[in-house]
Structures are given as C-alpha cells and as structure tokens.
Backbone as numpy.savetxt, mean C-alpha at the origin, in Angstrom:
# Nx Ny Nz CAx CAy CAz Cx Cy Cz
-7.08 10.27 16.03 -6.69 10.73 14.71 -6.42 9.51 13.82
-6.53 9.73 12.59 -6.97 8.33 11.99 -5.21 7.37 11.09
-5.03 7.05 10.78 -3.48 7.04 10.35 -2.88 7.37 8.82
-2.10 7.77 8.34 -2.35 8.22 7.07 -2.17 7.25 6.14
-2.26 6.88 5.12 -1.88 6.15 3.86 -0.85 5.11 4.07
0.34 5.80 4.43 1.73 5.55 4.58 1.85 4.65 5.81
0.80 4.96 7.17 0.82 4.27 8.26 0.07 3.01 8.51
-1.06 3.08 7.54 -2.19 1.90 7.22 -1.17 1.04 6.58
0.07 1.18 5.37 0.49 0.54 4.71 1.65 0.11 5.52
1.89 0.31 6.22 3.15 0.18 7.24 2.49 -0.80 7.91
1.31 -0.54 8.82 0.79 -1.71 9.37 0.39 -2.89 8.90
-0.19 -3.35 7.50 -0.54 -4.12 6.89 0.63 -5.00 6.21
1.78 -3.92 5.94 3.10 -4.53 5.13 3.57 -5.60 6.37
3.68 -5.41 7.89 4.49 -5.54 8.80 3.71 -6.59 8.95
2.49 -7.35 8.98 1.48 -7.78 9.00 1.89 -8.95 8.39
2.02 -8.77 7.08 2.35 -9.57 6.17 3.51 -10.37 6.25
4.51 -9.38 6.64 6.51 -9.90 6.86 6.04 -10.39 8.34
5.34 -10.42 8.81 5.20 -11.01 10.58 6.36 -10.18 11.52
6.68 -8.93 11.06 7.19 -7.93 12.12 6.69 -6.99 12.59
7.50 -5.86 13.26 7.20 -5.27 14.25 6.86 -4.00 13.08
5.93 -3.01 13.15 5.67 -1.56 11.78 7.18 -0.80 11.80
7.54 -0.88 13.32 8.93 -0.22 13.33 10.37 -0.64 12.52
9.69 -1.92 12.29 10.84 -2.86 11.58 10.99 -2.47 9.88
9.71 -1.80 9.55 9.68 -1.74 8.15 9.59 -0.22 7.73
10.60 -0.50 6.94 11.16 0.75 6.12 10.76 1.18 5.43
10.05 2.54 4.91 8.51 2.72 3.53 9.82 3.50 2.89
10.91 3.02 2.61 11.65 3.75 1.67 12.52 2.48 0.65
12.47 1.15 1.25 13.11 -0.45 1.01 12.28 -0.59 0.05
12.95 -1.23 -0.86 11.96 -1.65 -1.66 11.43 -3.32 -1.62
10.13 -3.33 -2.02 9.02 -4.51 -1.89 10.14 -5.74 -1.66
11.14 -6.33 -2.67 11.91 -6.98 -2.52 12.74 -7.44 -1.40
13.43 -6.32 -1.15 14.02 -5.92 0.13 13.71 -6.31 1.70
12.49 -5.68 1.27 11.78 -6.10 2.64 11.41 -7.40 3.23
11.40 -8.28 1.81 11.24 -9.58 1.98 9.91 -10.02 1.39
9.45 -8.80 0.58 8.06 -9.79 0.18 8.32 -10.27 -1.69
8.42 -12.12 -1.63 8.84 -12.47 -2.65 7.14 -11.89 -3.56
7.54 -12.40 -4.90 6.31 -11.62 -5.95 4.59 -12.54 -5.26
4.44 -13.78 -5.18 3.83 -14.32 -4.41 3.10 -13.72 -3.50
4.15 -13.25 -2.20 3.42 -12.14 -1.22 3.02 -11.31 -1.53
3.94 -10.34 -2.59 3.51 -8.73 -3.18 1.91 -8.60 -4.24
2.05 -10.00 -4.57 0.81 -9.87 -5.00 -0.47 -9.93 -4.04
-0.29 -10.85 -3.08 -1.24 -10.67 -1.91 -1.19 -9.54 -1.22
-0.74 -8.89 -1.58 0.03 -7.63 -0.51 -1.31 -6.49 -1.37
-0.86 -6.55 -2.70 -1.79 -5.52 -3.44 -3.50 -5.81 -3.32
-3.22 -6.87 -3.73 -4.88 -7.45 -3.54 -5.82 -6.88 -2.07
-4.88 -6.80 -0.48 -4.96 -6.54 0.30 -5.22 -4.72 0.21
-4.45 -4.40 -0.19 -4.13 -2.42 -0.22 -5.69 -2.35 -1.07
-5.47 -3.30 -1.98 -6.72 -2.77 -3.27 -8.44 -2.99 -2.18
-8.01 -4.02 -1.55 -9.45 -4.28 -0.37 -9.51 -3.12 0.21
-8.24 -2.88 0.52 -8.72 -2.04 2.31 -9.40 -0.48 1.71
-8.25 -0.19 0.88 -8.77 1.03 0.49 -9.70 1.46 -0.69
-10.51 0.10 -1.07 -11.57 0.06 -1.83 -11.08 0.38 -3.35
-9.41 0.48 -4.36 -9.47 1.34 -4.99 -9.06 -0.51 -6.17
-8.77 0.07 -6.84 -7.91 -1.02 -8.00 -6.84 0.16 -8.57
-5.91 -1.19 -8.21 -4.37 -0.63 -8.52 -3.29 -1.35 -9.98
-3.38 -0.55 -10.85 -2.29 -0.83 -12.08 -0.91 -1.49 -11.19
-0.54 -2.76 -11.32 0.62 -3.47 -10.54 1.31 -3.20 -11.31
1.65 -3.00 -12.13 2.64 -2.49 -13.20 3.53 -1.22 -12.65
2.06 -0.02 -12.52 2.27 1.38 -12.26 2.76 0.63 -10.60
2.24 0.55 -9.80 2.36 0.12 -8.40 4.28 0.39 -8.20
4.80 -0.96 -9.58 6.17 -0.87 -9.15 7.24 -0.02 -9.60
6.40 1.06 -10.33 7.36 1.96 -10.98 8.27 2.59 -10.27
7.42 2.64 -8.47 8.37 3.07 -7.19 7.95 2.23 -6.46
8.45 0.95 -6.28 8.16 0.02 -5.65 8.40 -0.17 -3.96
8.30 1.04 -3.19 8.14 0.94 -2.26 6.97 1.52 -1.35
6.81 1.30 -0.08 5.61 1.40 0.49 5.49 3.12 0.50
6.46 3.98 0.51 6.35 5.35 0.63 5.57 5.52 -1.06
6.07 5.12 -2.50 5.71 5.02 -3.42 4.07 4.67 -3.75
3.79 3.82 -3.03 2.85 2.81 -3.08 1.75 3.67 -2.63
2.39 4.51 -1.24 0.93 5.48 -0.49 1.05 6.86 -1.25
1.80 6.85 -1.72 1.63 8.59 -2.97 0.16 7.94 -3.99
0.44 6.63 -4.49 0.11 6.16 -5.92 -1.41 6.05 -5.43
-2.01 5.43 -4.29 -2.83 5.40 -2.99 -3.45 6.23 -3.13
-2.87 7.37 -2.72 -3.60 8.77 -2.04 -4.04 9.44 -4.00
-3.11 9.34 -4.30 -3.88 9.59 -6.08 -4.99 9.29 -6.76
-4.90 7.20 -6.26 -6.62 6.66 -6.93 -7.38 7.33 -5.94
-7.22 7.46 -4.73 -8.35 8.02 -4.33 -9.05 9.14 -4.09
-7.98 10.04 -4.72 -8.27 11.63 -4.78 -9.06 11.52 -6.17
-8.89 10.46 -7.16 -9.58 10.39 -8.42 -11.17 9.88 -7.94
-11.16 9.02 -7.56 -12.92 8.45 -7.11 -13.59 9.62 -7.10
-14.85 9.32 -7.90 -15.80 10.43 -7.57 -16.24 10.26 -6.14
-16.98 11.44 -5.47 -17.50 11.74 -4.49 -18.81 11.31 -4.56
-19.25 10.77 -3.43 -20.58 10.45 -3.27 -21.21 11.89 -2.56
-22.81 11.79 -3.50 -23.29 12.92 -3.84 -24.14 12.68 -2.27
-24.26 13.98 -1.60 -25.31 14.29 -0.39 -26.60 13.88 -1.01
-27.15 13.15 0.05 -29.16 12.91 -0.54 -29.56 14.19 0.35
C-alpha cells in the first residue's frame, strides 16, 4: 500500500532533520522542528520534486506544518489536469 501525503512528508522531513519519521511531529511547526529558513527552503524545492507540483511558499506557511503542508499537497494535485487515455 503506497504511503499517503502526510507519510511521504514525514519521511523526507526526517530525512532532512537526520532523525528517526517517529521523531517528527506533522503537527510542530517547520521552525520547531528544527528546519532553519535555509533548510525549509530545500525542504520545498524537495516536496515540489517529488510530487511533481509547484508550491506558493508563501501559501505553504500559512499552516506551516507538515500536516498543513500535505492538505496544501493533496490540493495542487487534485488541481493537475488528468492525463488523457490514448
């Protein structure tokens, strides 16, 4: 089963802070957790790769945490059009 939004971002955040996914809290905010603006910007650049989308960093921190972050996530990509069947 594949992992959801929230669990991809958990793994990648934990990735980043060099801890354990269990260690990180998707309710802390970006700060909190320890990622200075430096990291958080590598952090987005990363989310914006994996999940193919481009992300407003602005909008990103309006709920600046990773639970926030995979709502905002699961939104650009419910917006992408669908690729059409040949």
């Amino acid at each position: 089963m594949p992992l959801s939004t929230l669990e991809q971002l958990t793994v990648m955040a934990s990735q980043q802070l060099g801890t354990e996914d269990t260690a990180v809290d998707v309710h802390t905010g970006f700060t909190d957790l320890g990622l200075d603006s430096l990291m958080l910007v590598d952090f987005m650049f990363q989310v914006e790769d994996h999940f193919d989308i481009r992300i407003d960093h602005d909008r990103a921190l309006e709920q600046p945490t990773l639970a926030g972050l995979a709502r905002l996530v699961d939104a650009l990509m419910a917006q992408r059009p669908t690729a059409l069947a040949a």
